[in-house]
Biopython code that builds the backbone (N, CA, C, O; Angstrom):
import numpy as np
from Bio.PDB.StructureBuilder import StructureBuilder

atoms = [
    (1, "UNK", "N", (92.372, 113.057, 103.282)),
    (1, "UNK", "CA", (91.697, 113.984, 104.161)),
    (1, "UNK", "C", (90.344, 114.343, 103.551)),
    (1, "UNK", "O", (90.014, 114.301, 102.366)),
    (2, "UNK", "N", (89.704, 114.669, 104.512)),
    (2, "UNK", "CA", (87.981, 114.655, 103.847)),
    (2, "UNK", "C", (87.504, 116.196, 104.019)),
    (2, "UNK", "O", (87.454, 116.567, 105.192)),
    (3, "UNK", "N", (87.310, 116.716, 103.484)),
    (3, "UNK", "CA", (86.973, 118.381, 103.053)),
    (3, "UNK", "C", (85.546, 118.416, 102.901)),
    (3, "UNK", "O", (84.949, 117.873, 101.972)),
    (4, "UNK", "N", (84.973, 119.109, 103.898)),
    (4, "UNK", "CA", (83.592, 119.707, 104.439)),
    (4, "UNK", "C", (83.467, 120.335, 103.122)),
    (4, "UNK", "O", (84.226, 121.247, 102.794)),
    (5, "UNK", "N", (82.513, 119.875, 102.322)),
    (5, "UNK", "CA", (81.982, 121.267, 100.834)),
    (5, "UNK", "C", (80.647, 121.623, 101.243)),
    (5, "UNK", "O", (79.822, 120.791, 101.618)),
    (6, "UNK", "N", (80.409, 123.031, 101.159)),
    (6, "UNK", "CA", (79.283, 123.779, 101.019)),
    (6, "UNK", "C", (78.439, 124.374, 99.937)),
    (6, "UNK", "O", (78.454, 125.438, 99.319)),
    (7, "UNK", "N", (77.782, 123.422, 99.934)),
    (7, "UNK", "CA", (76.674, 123.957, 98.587)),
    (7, "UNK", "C", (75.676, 124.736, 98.886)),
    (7, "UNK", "O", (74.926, 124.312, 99.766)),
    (8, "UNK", "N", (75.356, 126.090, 98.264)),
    (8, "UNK", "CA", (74.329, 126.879, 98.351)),
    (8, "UNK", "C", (73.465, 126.437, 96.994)),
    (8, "UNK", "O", (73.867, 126.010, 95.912)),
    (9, "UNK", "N", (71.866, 126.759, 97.573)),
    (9, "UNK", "CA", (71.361, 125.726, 96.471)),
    (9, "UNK", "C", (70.005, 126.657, 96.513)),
    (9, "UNK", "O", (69.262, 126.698, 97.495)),
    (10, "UNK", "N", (69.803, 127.369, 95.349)),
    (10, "UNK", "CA", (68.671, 128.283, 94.643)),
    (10, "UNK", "C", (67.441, 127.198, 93.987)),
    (10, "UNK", "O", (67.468, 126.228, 93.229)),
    (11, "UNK", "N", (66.540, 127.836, 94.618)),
    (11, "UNK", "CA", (65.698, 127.327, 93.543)),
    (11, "UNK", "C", (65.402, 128.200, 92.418)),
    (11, "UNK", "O", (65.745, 129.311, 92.822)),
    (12, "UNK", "N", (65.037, 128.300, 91.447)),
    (12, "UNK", "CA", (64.687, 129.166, 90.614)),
    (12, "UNK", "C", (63.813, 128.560, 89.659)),
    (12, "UNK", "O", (64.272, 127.682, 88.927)),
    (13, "UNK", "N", (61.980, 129.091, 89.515)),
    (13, "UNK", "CA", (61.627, 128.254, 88.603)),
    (13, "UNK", "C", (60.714, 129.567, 87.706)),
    (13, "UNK", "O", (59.653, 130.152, 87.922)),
    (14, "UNK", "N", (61.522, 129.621, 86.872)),
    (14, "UNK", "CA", (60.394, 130.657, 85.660)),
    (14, "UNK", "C", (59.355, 130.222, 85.818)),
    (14, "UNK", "O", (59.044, 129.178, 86.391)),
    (15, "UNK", "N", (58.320, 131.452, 85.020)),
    (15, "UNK", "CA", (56.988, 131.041, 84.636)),
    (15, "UNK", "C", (57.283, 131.183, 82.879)),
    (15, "UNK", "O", (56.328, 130.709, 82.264)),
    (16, "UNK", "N", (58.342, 131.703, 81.995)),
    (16, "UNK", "CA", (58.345, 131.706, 80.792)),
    (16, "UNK", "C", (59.788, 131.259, 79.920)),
    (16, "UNK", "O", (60.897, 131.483, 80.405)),
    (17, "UNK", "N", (59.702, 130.941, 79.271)),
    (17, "UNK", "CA", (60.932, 130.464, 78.791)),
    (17, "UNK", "C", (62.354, 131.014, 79.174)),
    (17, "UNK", "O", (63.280, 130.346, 79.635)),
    (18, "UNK", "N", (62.351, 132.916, 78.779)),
    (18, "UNK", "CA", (63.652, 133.108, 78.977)),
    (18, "UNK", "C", (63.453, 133.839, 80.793)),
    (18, "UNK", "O", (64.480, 133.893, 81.469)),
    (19, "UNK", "N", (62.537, 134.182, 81.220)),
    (19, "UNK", "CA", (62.641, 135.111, 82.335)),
    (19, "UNK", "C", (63.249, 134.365, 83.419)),
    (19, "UNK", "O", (63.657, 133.225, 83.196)),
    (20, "UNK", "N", (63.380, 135.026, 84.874)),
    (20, "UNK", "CA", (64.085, 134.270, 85.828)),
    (20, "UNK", "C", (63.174, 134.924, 87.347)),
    (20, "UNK", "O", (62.922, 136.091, 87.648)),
    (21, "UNK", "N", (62.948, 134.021, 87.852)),
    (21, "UNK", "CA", (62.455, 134.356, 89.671)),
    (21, "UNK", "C", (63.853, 134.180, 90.601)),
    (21, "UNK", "O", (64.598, 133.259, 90.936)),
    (22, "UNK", "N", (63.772, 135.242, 90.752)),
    (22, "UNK", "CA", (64.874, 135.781, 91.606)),
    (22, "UNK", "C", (64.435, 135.244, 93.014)),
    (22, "UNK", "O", (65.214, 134.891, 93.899)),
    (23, "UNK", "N", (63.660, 135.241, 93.054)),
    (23, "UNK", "CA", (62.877, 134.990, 94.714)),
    (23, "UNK", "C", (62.518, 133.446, 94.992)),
    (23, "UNK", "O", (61.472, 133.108, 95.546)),
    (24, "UNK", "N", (63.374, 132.665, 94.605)),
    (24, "UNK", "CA", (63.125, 131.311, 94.578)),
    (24, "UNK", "C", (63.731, 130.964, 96.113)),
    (24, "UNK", "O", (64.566, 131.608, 96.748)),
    (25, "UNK", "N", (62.946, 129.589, 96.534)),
    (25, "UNK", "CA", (63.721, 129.375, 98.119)),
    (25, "UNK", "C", (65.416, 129.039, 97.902)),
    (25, "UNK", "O", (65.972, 128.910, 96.811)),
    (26, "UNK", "N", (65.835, 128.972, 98.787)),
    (26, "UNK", "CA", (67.315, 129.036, 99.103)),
    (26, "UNK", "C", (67.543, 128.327, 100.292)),
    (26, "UNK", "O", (66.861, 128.600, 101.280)),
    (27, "UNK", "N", (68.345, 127.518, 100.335)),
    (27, "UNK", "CA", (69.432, 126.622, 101.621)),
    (27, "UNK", "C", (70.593, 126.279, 101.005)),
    (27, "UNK", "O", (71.049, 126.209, 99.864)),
    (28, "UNK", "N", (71.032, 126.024, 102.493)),
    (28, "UNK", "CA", (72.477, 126.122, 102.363)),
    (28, "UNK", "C", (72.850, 124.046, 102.896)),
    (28, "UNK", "O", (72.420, 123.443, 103.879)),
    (29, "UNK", "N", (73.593, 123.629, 101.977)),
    (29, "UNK", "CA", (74.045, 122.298, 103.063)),
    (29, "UNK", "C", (75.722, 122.036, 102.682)),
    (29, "UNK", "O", (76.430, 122.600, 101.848)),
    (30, "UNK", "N", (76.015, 121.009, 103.596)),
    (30, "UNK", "CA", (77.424, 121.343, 104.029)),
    (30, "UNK", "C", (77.728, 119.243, 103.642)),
    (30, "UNK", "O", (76.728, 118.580, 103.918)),
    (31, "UNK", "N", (78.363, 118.810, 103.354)),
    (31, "UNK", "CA", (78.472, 117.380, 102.974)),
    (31, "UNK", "C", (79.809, 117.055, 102.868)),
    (31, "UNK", "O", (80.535, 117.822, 102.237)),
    (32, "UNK", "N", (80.423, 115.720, 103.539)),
    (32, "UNK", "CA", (81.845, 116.175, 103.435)),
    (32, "UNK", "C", (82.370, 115.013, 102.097)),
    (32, "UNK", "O", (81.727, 114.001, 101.817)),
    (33, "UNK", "N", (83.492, 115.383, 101.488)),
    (33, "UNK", "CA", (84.101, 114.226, 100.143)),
    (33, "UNK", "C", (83.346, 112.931, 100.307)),
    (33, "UNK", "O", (83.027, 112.370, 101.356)),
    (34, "UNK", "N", (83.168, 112.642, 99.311)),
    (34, "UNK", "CA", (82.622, 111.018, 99.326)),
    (34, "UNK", "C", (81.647, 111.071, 99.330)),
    (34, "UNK", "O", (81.017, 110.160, 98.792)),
    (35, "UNK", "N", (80.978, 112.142, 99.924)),
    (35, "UNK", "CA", (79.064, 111.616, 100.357)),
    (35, "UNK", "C", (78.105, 112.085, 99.111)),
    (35, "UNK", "O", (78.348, 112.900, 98.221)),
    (36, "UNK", "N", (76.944, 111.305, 99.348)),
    (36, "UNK", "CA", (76.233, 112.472, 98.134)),
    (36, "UNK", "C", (75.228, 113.665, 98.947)),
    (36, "UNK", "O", (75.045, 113.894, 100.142)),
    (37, "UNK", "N", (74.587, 114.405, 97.455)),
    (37, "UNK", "CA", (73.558, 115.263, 98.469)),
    (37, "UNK", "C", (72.438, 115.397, 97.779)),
    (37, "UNK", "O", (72.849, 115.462, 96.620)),
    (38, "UNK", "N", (70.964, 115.502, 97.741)),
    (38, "UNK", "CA", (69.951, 115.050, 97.371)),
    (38, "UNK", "C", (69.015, 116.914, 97.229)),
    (38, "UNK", "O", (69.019, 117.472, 98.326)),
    (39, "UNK", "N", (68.544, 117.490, 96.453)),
    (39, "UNK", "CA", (68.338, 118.669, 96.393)),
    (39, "UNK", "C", (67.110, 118.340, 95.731)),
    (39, "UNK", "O", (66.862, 117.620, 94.764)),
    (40, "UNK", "N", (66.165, 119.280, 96.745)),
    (40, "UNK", "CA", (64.367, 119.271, 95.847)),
    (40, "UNK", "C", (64.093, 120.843, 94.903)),
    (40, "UNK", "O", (64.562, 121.981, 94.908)),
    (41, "UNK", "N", (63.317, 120.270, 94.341)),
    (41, "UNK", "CA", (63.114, 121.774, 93.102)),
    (41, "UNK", "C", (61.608, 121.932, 93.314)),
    (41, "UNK", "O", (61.051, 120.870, 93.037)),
    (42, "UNK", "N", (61.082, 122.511, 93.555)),
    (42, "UNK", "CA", (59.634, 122.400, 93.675)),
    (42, "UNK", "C", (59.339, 123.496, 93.162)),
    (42, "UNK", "O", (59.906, 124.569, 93.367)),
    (43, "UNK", "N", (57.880, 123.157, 92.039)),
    (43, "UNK", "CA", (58.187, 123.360, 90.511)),
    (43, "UNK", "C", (56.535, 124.397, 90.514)),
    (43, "UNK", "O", (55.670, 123.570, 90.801)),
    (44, "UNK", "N", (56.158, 125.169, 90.404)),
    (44, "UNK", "CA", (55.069, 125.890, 90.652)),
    (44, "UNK", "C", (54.369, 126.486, 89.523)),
    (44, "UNK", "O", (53.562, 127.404, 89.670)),
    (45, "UNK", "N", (54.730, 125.870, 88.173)),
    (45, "UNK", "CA", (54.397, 126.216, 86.805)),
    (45, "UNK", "C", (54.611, 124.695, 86.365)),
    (45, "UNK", "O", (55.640, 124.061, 86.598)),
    (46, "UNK", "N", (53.558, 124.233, 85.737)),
    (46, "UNK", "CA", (53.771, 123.018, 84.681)),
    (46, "UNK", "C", (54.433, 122.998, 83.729)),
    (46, "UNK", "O", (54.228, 124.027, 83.086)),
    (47, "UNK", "N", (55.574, 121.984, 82.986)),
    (47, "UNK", "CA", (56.168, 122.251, 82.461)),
    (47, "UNK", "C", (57.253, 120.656, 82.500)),
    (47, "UNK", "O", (57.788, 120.241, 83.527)),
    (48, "UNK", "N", (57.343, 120.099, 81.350)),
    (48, "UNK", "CA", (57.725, 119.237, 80.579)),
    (48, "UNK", "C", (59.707, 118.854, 80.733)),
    (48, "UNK", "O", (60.334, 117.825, 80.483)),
    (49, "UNK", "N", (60.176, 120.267, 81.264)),
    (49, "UNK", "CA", (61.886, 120.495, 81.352)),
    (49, "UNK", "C", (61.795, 121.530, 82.694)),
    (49, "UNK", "O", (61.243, 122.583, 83.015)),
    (50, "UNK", "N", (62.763, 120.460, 83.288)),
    (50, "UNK", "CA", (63.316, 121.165, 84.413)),
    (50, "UNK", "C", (64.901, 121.221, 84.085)),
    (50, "UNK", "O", (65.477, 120.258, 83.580)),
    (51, "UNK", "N", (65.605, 122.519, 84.438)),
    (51, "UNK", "CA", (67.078, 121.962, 84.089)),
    (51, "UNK", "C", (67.571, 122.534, 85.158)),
    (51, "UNK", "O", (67.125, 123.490, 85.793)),
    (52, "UNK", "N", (69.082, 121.527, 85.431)),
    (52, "UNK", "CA", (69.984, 122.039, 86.792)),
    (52, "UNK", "C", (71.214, 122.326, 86.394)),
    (52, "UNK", "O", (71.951, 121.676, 85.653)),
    (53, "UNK", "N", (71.435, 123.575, 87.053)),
    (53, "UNK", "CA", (72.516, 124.381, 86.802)),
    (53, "UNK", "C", (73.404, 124.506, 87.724)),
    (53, "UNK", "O", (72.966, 124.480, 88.874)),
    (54, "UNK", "N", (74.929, 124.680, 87.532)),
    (54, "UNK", "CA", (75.916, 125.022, 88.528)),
    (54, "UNK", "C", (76.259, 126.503, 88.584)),
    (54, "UNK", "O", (76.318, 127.113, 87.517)),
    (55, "UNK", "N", (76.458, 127.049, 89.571)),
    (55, "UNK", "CA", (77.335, 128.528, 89.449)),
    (55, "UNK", "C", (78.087, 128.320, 90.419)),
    (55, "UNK", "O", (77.743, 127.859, 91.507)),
    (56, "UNK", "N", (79.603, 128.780, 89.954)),
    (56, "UNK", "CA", (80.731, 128.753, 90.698)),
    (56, "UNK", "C", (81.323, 130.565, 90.463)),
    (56, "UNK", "O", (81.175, 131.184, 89.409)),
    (57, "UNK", "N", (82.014, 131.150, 91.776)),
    (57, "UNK", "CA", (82.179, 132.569, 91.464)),
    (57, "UNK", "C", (83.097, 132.757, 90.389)),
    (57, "UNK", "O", (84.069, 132.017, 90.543)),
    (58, "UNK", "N", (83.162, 133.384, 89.468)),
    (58, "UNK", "CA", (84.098, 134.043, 88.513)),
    (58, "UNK", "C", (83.708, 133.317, 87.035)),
    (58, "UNK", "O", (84.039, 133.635, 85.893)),
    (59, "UNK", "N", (82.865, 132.211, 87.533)),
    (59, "UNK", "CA", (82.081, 131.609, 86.024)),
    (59, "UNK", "C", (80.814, 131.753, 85.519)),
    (59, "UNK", "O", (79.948, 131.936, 86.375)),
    (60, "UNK", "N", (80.563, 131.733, 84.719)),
    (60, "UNK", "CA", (79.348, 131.576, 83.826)),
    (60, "UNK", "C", (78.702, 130.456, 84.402)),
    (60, "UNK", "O", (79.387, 129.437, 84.490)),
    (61, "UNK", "N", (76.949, 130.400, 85.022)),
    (61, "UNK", "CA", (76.554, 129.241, 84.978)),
    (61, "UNK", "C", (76.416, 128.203, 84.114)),
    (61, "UNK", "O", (76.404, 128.430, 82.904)),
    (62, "UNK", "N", (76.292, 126.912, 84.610)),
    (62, "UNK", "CA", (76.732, 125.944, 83.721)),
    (62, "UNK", "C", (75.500, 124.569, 83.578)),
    (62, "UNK", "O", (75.241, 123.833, 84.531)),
    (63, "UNK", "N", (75.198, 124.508, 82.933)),
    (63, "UNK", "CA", (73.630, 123.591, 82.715)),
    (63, "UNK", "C", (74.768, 122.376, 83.187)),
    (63, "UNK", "O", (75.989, 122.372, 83.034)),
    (64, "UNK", "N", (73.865, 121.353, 83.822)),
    (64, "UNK", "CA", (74.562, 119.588, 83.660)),
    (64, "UNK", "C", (73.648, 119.293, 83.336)),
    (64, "UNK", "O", (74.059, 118.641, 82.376)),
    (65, "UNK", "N", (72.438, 119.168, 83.284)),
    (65, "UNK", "CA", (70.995, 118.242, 82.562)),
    (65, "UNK", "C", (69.690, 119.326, 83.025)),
    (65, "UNK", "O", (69.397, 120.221, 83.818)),
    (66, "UNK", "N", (68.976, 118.198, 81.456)),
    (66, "UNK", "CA", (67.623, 118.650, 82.289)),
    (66, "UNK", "C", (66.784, 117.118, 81.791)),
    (66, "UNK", "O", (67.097, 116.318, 80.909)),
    (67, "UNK", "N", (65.350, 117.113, 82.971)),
    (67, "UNK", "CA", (64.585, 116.063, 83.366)),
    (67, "UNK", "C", (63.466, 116.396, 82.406)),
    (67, "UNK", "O", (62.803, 117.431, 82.359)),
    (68, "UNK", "N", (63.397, 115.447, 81.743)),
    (68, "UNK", "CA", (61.933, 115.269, 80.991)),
    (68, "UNK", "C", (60.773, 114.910, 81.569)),
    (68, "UNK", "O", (60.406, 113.803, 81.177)),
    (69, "UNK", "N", (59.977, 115.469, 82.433)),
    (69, "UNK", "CA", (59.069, 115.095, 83.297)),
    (69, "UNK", "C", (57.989, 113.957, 82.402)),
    (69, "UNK", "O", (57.758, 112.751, 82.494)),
    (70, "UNK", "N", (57.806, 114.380, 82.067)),
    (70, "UNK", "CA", (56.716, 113.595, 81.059)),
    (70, "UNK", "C", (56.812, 112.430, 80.704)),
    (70, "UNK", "O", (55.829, 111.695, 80.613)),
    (71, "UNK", "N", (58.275, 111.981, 80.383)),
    (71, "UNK", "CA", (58.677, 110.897, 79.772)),
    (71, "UNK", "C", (59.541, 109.959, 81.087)),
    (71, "UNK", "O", (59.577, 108.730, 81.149)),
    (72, "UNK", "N", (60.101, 110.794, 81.930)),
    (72, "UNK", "CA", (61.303, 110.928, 82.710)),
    (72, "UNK", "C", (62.546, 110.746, 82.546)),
    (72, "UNK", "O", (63.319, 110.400, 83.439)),
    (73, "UNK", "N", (62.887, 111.003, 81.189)),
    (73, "UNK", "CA", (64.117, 111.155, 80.725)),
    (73, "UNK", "C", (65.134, 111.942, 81.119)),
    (73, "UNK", "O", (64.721, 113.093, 81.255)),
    (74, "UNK", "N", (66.516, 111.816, 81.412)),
    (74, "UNK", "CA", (67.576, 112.764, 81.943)),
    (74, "UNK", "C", (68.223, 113.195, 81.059)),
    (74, "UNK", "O", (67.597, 112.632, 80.161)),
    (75, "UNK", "N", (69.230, 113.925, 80.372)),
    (75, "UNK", "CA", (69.624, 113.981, 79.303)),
    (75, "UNK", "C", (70.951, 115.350, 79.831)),
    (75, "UNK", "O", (70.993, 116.579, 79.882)),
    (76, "UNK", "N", (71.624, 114.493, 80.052)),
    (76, "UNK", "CA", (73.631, 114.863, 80.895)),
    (76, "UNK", "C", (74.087, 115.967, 79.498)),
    (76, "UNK", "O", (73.785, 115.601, 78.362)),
    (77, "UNK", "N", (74.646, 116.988, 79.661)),
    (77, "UNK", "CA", (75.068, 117.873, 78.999)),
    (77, "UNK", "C", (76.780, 117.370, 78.643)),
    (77, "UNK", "O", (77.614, 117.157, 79.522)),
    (78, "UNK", "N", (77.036, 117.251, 77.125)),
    (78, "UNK", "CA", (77.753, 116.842, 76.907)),
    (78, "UNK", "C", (79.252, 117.265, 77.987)),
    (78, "UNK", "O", (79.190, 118.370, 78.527)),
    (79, "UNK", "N", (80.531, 116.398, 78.269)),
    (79, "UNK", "CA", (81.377, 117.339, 78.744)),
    (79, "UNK", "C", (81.159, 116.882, 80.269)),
    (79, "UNK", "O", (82.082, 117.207, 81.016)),
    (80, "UNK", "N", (79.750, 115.958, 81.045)),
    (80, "UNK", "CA", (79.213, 115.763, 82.066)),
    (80, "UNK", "C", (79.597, 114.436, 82.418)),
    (80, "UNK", "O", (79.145, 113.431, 81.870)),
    (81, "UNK", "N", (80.655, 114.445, 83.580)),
    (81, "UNK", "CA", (80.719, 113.100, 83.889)),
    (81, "UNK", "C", (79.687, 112.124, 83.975)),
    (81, "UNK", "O", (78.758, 112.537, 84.668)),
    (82, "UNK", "N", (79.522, 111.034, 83.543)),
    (82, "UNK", "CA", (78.375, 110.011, 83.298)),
    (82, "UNK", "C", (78.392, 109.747, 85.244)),
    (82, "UNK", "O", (79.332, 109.823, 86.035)),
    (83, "UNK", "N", (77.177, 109.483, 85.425)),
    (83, "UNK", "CA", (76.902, 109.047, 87.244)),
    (83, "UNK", "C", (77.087, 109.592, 88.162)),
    (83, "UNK", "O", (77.063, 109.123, 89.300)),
    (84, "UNK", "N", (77.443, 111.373, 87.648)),
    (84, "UNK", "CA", (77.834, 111.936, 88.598)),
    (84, "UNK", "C", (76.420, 112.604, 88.933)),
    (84, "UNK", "O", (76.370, 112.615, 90.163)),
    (85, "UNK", "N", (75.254, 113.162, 88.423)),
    (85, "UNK", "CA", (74.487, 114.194, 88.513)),
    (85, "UNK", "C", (73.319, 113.309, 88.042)),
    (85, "UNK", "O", (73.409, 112.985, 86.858)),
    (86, "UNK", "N", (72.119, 112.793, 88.779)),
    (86, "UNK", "CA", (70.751, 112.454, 88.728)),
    (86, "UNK", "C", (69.720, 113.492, 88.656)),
    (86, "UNK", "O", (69.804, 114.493, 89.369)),
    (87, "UNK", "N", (68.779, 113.319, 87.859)),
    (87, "UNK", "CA", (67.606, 113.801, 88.074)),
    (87, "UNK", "C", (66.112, 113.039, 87.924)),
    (87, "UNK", "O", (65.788, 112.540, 86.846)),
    (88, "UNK", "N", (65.210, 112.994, 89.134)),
    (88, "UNK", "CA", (64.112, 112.186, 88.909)),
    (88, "UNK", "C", (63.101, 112.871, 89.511)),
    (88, "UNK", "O", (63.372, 113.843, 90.215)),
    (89, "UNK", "N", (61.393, 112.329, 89.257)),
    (89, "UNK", "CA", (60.354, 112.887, 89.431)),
    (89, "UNK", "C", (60.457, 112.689, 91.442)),
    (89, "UNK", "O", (61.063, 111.907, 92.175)),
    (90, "UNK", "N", (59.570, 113.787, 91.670)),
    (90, "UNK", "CA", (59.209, 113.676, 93.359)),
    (90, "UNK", "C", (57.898, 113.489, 93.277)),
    (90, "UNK", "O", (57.269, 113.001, 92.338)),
    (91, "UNK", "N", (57.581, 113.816, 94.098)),
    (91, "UNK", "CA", (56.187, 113.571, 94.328)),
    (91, "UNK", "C", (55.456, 115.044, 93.861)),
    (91, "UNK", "O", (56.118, 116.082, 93.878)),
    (92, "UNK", "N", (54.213, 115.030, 93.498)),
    (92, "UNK", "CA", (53.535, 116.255, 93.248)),
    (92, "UNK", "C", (54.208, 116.995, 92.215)),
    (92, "UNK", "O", (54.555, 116.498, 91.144)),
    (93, "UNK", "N", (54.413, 118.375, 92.607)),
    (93, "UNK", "CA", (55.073, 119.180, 91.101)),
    (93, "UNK", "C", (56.891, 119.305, 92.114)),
    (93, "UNK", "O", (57.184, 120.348, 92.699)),
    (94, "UNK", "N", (57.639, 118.334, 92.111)),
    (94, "UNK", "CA", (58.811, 118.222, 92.824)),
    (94, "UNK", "C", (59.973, 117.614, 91.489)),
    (94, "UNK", "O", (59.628, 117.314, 90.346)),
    (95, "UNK", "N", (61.246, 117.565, 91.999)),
    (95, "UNK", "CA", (61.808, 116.888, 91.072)),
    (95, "UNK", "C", (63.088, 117.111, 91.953)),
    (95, "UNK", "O", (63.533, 118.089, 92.554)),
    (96, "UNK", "N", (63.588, 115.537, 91.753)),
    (96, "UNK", "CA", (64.505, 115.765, 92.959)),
    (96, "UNK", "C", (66.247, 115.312, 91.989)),
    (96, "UNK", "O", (66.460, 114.453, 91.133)),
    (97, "UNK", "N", (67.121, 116.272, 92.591)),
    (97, "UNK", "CA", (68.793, 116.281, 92.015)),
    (97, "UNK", "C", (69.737, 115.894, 92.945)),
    (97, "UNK", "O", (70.123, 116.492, 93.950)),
    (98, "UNK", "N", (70.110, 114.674, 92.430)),
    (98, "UNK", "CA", (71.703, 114.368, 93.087)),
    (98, "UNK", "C", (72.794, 114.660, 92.628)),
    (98, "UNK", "O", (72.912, 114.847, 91.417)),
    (99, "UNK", "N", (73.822, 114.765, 93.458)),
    (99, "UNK", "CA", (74.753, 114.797, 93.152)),
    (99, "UNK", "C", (76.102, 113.440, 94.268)),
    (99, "UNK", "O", (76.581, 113.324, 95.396)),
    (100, "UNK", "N", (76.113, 112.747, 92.914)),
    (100, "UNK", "CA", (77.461, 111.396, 93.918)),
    (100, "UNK", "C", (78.515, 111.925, 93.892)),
    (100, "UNK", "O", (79.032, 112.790, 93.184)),
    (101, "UNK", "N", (78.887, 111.196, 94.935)),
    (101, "UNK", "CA", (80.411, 111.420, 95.084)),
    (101, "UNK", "C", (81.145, 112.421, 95.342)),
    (101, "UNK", "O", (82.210, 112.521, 94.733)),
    (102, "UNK", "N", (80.772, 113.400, 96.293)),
    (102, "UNK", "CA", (81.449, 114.683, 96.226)),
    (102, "UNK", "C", (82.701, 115.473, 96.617)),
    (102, "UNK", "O", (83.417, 115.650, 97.603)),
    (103, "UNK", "N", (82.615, 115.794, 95.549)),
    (103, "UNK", "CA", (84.466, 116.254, 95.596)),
    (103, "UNK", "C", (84.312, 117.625, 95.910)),
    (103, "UNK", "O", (83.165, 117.998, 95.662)),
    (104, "UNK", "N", (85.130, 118.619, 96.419)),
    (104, "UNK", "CA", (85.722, 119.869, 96.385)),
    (104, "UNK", "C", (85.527, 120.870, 95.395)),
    (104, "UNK", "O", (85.515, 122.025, 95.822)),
    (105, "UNK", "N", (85.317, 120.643, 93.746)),
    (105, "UNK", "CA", (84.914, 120.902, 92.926)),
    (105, "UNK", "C", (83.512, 121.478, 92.605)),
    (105, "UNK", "O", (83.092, 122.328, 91.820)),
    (106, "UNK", "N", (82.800, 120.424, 93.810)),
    (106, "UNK", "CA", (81.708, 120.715, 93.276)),
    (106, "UNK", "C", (81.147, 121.613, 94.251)),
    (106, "UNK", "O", (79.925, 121.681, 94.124)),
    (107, "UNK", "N", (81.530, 122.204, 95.022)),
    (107, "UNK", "CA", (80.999, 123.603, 95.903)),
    (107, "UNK", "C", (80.416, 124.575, 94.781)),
    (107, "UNK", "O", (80.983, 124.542, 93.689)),
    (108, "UNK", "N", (79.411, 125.377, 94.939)),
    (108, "UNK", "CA", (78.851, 125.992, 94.208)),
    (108, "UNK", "C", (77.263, 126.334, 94.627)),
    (108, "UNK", "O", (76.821, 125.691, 95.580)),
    (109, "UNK", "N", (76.750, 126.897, 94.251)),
    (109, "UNK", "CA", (74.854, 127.425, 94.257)),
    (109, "UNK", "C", (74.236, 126.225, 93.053)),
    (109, "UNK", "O", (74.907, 125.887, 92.078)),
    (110, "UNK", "N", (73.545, 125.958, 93.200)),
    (110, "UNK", "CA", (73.093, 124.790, 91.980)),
    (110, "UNK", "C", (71.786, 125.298, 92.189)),
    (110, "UNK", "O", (71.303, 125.471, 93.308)),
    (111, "UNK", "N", (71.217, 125.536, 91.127)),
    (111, "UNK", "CA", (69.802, 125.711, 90.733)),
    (111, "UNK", "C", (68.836, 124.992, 89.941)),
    (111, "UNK", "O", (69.420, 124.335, 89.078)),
    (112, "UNK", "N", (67.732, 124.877, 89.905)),
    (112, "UNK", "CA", (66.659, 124.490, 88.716)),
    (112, "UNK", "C", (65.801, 125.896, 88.159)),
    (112, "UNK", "O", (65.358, 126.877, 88.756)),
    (113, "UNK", "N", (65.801, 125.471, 86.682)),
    (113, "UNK", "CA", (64.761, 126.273, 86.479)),
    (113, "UNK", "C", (63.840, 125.487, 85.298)),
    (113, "UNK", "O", (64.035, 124.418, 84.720)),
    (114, "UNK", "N", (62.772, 126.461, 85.194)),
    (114, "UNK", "CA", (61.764, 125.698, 84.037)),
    (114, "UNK", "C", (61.539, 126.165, 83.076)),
    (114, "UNK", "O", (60.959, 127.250, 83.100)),
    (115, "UNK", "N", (61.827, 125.674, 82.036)),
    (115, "UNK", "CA", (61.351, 126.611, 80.675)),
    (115, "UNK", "C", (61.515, 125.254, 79.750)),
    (115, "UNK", "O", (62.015, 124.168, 80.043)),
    (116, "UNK", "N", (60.859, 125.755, 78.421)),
    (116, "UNK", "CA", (60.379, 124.117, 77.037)),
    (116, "UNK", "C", (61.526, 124.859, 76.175)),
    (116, "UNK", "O", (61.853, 124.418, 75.073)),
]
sb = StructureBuilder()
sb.init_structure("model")
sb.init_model(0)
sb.init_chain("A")
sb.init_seg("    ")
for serial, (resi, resn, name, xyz) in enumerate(atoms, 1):
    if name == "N":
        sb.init_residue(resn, " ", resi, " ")
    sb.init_atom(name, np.array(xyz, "f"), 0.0, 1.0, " ", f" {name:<3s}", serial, name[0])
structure = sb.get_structure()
């Protein structure tokens, strides 16, 4: 049986290492098992590391990578299924996150933010 998951998906992009923009855009998409889903970060401070995060309710957010713009390196947070979670350059100051294969699990808010 194939289960409709709903991902709410924050952007969030500091202007300083530890601070946070609360006021980042926000959508919502809906994708059912199996499919993937493709999420833009659009990035409004220069900056070398973008990283994407999960939040699920009752947990602590949870880093899966961050994108080395510069180099375009990905670099999967240990503990991170290998092929499950992409990150690559977009166009302009963009950077775009997949996620394959989606399971039930992975419902959650997923964010980027920027900090070195």
């Amino acid at each position: 049986m194939l289960w409709a998951l709903a991902l709410l998906l924050a952007f969030l992009a500091p202007a300083t290492q530890v601070s946070s923009n609360l006021e980042g855009k926000q959508m919502s998409l809906t994708r059912q098992a199996g499919l993937s889903a493709v999420i833009t970060c659009d990035i409004e401070h220069t900056s070398n590391y973008i990283h994407w995060y999960q939040y699920q309710e009752g947990m602590a957010p949870r880093r899966l990578l961050y994108y080395q713009v510069f180099s375009s390196n990905v670099m999967v947070e240990s503990g991170i299924t290998s092929g499950k979670y992409h990150a690559y350059g977009g166009t302009g100051r963009t950077c775009k996150f997949s996620l394959e294969n989606l399971e039930e699990s992975d419902s959650g808010v997923y964010y980027c933010a920027v900090w070195e």
